[in-house]
Backbone bond lengths (Angstrom), bond angles and torsions (degrees), N, CA, C in turn:
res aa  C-N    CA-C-N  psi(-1)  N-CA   C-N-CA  omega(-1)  CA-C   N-CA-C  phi
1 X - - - 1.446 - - 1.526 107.63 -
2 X 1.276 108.09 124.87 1.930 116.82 177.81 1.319 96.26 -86.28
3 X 1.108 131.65 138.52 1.154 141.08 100.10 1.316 151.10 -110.72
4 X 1.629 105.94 156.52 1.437 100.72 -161.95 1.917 122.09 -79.49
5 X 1.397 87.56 0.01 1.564 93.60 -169.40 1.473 103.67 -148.79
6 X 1.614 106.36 99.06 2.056 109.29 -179.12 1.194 112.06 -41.82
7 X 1.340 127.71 -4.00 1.414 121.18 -162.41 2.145 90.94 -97.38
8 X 1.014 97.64 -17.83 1.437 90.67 167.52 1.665 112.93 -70.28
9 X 1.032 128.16 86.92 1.754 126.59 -166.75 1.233 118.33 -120.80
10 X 1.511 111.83 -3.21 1.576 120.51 -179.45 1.517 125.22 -137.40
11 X 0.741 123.99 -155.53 1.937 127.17 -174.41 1.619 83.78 -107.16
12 X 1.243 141.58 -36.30 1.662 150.05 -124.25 1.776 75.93 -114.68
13 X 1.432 131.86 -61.40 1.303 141.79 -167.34 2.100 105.74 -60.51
14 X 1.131 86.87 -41.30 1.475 109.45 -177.26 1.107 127.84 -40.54
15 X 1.833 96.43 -55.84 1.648 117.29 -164.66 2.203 98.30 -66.42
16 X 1.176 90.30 153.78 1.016 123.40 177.40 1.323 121.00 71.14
17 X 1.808 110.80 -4.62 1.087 133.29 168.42 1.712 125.58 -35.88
18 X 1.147 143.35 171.98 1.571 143.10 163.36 1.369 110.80 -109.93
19 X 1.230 107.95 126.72 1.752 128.75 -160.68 1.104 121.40 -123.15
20 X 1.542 127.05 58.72 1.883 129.95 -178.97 1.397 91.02 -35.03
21 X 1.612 106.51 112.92 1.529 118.66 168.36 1.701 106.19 -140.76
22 X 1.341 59.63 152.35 2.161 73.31 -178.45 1.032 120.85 -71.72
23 X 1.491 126.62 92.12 1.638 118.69 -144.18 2.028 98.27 -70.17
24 X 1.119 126.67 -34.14 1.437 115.98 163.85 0.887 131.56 -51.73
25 X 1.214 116.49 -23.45 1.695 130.35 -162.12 2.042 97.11 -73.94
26 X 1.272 147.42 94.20 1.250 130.60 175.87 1.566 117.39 -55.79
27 X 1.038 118.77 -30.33 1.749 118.00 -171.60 1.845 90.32 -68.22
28 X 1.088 121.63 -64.28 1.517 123.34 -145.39 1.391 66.14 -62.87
29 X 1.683 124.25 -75.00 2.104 100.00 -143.29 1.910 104.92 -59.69
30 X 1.498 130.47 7.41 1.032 112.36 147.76 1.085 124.21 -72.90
31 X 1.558 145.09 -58.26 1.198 159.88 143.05 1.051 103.35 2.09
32 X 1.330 133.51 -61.91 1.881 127.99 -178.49 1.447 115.58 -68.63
33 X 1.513 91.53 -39.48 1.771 92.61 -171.57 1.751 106.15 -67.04
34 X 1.482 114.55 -60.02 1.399 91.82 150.89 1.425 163.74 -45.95
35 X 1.199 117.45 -17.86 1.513 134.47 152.19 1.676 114.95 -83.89
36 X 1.286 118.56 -10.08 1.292 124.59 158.38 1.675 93.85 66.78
37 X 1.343 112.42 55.63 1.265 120.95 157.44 1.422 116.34 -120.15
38 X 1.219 144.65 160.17 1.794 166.32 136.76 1.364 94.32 -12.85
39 X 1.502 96.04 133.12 1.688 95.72 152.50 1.398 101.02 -125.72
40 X 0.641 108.16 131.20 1.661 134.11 162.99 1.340 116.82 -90.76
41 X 1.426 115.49 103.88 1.525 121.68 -166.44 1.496 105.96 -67.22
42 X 1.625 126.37 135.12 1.249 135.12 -169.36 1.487 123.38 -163.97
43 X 1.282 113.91 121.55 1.120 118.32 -174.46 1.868 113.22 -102.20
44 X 1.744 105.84 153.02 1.116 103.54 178.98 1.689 132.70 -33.11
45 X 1.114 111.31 -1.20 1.863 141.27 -169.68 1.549 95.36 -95.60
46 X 1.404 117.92 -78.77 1.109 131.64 -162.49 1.180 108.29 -75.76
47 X 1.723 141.09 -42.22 1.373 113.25 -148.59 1.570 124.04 -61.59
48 X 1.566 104.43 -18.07 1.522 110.21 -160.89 1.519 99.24 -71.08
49 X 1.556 114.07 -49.27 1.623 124.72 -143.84 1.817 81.12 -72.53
50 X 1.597 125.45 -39.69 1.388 127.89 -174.76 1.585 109.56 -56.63
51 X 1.444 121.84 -40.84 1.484 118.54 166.40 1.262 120.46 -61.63
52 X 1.583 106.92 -44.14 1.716 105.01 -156.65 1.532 94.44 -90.57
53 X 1.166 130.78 13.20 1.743 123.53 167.97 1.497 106.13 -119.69
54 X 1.474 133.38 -3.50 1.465 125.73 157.53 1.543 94.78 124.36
55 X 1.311 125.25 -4.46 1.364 110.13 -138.93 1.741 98.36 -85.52
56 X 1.779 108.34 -25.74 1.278 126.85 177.13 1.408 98.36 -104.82
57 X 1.647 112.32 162.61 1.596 128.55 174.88 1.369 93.08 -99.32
58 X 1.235 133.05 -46.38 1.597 137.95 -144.51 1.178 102.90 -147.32
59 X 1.035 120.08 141.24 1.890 133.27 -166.61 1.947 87.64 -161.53
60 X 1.744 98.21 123.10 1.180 103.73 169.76 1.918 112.98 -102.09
61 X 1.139 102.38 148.64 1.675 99.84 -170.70 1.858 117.35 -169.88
62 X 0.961 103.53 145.64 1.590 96.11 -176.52 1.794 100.97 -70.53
63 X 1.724 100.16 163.27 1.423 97.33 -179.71 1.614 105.66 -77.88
64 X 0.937 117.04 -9.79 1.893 113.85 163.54 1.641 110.46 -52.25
65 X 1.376 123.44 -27.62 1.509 109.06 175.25 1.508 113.37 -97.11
66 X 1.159 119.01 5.02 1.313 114.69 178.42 1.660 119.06 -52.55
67 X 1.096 132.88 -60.52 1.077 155.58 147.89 1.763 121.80 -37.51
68 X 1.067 127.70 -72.71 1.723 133.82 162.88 1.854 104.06 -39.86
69 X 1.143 125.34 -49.31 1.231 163.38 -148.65 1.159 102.25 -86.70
70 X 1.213 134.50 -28.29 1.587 150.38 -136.61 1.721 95.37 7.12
71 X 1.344 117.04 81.01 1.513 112.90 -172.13 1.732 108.58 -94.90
72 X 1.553 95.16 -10.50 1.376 95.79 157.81 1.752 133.99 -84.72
73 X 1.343 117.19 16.27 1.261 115.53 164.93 1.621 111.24 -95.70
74 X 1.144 98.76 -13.33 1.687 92.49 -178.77 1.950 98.79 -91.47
75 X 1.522 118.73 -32.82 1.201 112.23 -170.22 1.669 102.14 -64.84
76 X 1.156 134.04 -51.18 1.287 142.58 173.27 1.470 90.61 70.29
77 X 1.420 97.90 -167.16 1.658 121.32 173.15 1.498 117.23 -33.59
78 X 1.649 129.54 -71.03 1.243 154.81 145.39 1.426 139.45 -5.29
79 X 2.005 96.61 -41.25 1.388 100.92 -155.73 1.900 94.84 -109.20
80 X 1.596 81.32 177.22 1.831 82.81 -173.46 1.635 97.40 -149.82
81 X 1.356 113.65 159.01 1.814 123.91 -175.95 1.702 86.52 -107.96
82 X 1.324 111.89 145.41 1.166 136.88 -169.25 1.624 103.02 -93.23
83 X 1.018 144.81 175.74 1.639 134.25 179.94 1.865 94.09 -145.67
84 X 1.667 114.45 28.93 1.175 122.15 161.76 1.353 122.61 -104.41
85 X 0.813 121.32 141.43 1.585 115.35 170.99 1.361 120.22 -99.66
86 X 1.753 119.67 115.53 1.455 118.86 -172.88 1.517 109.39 -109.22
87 X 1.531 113.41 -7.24 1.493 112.39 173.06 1.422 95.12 -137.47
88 X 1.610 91.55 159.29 1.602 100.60 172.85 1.596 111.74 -125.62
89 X 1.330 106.77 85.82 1.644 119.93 -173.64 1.626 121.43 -75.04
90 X 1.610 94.70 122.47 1.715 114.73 -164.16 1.398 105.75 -140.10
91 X 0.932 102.29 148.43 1.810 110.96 161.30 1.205 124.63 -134.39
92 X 1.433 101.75 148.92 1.630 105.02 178.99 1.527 119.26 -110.17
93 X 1.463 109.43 144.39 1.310 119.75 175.44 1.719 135.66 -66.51
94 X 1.203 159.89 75.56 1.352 141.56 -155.07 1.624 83.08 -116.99
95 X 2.031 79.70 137.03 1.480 94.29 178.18 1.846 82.40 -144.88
96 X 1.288 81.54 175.27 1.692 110.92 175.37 1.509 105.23 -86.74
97 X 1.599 105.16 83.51 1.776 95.51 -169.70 1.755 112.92 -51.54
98 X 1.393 121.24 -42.00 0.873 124.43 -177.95 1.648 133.69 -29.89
99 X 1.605 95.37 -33.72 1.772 128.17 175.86 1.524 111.56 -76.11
100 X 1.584 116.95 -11.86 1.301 87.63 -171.16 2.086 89.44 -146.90
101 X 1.527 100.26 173.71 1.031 91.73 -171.85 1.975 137.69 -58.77
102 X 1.432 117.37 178.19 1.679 109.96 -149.20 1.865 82.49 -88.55
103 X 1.444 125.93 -24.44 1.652 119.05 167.60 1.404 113.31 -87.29
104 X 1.338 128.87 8.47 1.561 114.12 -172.31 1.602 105.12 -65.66
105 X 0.991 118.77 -56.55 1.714 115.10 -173.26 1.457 107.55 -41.82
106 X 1.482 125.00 -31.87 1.612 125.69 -156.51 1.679 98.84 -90.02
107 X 1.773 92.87 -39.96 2.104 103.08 -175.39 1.604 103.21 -64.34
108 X 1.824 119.39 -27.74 1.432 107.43 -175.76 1.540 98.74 -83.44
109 X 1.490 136.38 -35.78 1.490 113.53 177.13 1.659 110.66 -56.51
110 X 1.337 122.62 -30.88 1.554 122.95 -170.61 0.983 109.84 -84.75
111 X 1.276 117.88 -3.93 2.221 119.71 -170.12 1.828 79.65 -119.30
112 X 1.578 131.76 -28.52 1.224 109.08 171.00 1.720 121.79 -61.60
113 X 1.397 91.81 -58.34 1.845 114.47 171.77 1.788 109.40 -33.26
114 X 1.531 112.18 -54.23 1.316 109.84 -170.15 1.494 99.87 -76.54
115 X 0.929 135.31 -8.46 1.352 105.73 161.00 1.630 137.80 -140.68
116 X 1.612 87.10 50.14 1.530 122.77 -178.45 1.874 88.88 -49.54
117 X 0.933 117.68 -95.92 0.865 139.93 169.93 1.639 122.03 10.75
118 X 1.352 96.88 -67.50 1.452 122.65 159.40 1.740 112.43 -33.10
119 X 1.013 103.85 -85.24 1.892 126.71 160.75 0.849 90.73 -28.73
120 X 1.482 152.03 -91.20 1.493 143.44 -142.92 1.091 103.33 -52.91
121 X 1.345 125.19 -38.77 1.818 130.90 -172.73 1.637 103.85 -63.86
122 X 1.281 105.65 -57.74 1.469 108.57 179.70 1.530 102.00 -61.65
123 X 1.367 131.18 -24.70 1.582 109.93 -168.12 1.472 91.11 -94.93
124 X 1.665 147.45 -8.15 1.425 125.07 -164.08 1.807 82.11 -104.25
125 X 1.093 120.29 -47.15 1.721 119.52 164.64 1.318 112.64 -29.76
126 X 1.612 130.69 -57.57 1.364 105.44 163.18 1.541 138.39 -93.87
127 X 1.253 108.31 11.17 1.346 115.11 154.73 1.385 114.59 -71.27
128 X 1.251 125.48 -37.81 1.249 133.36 -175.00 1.496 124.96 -84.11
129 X 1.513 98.44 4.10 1.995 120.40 -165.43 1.726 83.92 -109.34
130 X 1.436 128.03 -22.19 1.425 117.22 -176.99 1.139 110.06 -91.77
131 X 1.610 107.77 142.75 1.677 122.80 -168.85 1.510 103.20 -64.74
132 X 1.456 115.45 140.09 1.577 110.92 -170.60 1.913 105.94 -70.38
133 X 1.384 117.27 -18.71 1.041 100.16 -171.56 2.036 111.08 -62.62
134 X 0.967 106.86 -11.37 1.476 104.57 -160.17 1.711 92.05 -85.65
135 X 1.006 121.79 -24.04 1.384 109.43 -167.26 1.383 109.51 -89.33
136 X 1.451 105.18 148.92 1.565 118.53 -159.46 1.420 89.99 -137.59
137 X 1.469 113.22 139.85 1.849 148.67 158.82 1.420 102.89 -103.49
138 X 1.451 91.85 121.59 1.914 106.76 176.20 1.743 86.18 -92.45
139 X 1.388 87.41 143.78 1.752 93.07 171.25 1.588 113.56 -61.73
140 X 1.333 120.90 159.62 1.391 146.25 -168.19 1.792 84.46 -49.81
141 X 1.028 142.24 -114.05 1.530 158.11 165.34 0.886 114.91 10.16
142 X 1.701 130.84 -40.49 0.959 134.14 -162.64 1.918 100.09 -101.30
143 X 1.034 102.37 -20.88 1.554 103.56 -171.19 1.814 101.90 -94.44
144 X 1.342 115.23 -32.61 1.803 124.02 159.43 1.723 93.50 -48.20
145 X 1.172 111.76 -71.56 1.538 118.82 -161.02 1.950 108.64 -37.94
146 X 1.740 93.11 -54.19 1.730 107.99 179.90 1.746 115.41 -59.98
147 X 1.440 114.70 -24.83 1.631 126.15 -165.67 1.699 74.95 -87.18
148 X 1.200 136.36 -39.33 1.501 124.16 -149.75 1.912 105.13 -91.33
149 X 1.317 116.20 -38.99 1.479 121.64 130.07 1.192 127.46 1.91
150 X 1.745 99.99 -106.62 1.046 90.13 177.29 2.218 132.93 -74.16
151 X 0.992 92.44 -1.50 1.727 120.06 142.59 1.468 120.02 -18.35
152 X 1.326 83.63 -77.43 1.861 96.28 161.64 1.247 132.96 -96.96
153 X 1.688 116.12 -3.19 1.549 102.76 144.32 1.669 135.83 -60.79
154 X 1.531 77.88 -40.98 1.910 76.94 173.05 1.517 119.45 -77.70
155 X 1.279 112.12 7.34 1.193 117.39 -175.34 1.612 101.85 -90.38
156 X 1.283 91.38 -56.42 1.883 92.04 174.74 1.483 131.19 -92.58
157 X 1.077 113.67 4.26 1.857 130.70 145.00 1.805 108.01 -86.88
158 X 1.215 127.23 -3.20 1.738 125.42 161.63 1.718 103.61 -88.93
159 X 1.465 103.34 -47.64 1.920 102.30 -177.13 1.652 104.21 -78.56
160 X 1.302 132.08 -19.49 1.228 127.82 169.67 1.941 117.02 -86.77
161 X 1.114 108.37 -12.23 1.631 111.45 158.88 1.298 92.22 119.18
162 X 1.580 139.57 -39.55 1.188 131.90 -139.30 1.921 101.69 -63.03
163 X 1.349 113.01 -20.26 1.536 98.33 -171.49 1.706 80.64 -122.26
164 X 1.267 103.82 160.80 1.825 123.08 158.35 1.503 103.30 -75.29
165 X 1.497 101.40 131.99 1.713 93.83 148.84 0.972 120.28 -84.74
166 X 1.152 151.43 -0.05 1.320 125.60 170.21 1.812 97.40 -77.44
167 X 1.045 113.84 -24.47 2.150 95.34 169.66 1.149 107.36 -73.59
168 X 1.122 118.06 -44.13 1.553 122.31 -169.77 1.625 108.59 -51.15
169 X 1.819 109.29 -33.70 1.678 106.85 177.02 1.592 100.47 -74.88
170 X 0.992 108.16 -34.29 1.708 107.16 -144.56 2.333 81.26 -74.30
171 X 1.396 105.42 -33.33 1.541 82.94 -169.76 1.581 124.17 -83.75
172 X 1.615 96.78 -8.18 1.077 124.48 165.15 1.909 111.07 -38.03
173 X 1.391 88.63 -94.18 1.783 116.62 145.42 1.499 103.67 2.46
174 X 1.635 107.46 -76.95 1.246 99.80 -162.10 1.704 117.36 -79.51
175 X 1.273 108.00 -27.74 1.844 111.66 156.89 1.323 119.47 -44.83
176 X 1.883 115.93 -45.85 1.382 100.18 -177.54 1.721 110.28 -69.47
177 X 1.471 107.29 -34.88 1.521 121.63 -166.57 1.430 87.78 -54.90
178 X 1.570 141.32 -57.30 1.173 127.87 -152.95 1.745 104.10 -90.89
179 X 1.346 122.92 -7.74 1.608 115.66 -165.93 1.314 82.87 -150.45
180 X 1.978 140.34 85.02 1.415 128.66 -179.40 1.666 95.46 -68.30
181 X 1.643 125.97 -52.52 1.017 109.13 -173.93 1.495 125.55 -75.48
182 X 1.411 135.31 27.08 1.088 132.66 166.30 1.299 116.99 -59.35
183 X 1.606 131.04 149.05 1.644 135.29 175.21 1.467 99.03 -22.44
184 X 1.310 115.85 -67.30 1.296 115.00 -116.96 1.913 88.85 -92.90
185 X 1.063 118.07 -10.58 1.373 130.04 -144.37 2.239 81.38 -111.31
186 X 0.810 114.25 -77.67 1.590 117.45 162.42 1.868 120.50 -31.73
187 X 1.392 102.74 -25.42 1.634 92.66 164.71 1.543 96.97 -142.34
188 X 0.819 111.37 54.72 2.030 126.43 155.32 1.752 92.69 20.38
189 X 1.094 104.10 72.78 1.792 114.19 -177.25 1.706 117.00 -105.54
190 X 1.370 100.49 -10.72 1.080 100.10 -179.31 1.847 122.22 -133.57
191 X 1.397 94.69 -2.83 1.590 102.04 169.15 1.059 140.95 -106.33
C-alpha cells in the first residue's frame, strides 16, 4: 500500500482518504467502502500517474511497479510503502480456445510453474531496489486487526456470490499450508 503521506497509518487515518481503485474490481470497492474512504475510479493505466500528481492519497500496487510506475514521484519526501498486502493483483487471459492448441491452457500453467521462481527473483529484486526509508511495519495488532478485516470481507463477498466457496476453501487451505500458525488457520475459522 503507497501512500503519499506516513501520517496515513490506520483504517481511522484512512477514512475519507482518495483510493485509485479498480472500480470493477468488487472486493477493493468493498475495502474502501469499509474503511470509509473515496474511490477514485482507476485503471491499471491510470492509478500510478493519479498518485504521483496528488490526485489519489493511496494507490495499492506490488513493489514491482514502484520503479516502471515512477511510484516514487508521488511518494516524495512524506510518503511511505506499506509491507501489507490489501489487494491481491491478477489477470486473466480470454482467448478464442478454438485458435490455439487442445494442451495450451495446461503448457501455460507448466511454462507458468517453471518459472515461478524466476518472478520471485524479479519481485524480491524490486523490493530490494526501494530505498528503506519508504518502507513502513504496521504494528503486530494492528496488522491481526487488518488480516481480520479483510477476514470478513471475504466472508461477505463469499455469502453475497461475488467469490465461490469452493476457492474461498481451497485458498483457505493454501494460507494455512503456507502460515499453519496463522489466526485464522489455528482456530479453523474460516473452513
Amino acid at each position: 500500500v503507497y501512500v503519499r503521506d506516513k501520517r496515513i497509518n490506520s483504517v481511522a487515518a484512512a477514512a475519507g482518504k482518495r483510493i485509485a481503485t479498480l472500480d470493477y474490481d468488487k472486493p477493493s470497492l468493498k475495502v474502501v467502502e469499509h474503511i470509509g474512504a473515496t474511490m477514485v475510479p482507476s485503471t491499471v493505466a491510470t492509478f500510478a500517474p493519479r498518485f504521483n500528481n496528488g490526485d489519489v492519497d493511496i494507490a495499492y500496487a506490488p513493489a514491482i511497479a514502484y520503479q516502471p510506475f515512477e511510484m516514487y514521484k508521488g511518494l516524495g519526501d512524506s510518503g511511505g510503502i506499506y509491507r501489507f498486502s490489501l489487494a491481491q493483483m491478477n489477470f486473466q487471459l480470454v482467448i478464442y480456445a478454438s485458435r490455439f492448441p487442445a494442451d495450451f491452457a495446461q503448457r501455460s500453467r507448466e511454462y507458468a510453474f517453471t518459472h515461478f521462481d524466476k518472478a520471485l527473483q524479479h519481485i524480491r529484486q524490486a523490493e530490494s531496489d526501494i530505498p528503506q526509508g519508504y518502507w513502513l511495519d504496521l504494528p503486530e495488532q494492528m496488522e491481526l486487526d487488518y488480516r481480520e478485516m479483510l477476514r470478513q470481507i471475504r466472508l461477505t463477498l463469499t455469502t453475497d456470490g461475488v467469490y465461490d466457496p469452493r476457492m474461498m476453501k481451497l485458498m483457505f487451505r493454501l494460507r494455512c499450508h503456507a502460515d499453519p500458525g496463522h489466526y485464522e488457520c489455528a482456530e479453523k475459522r474460516e473452513g
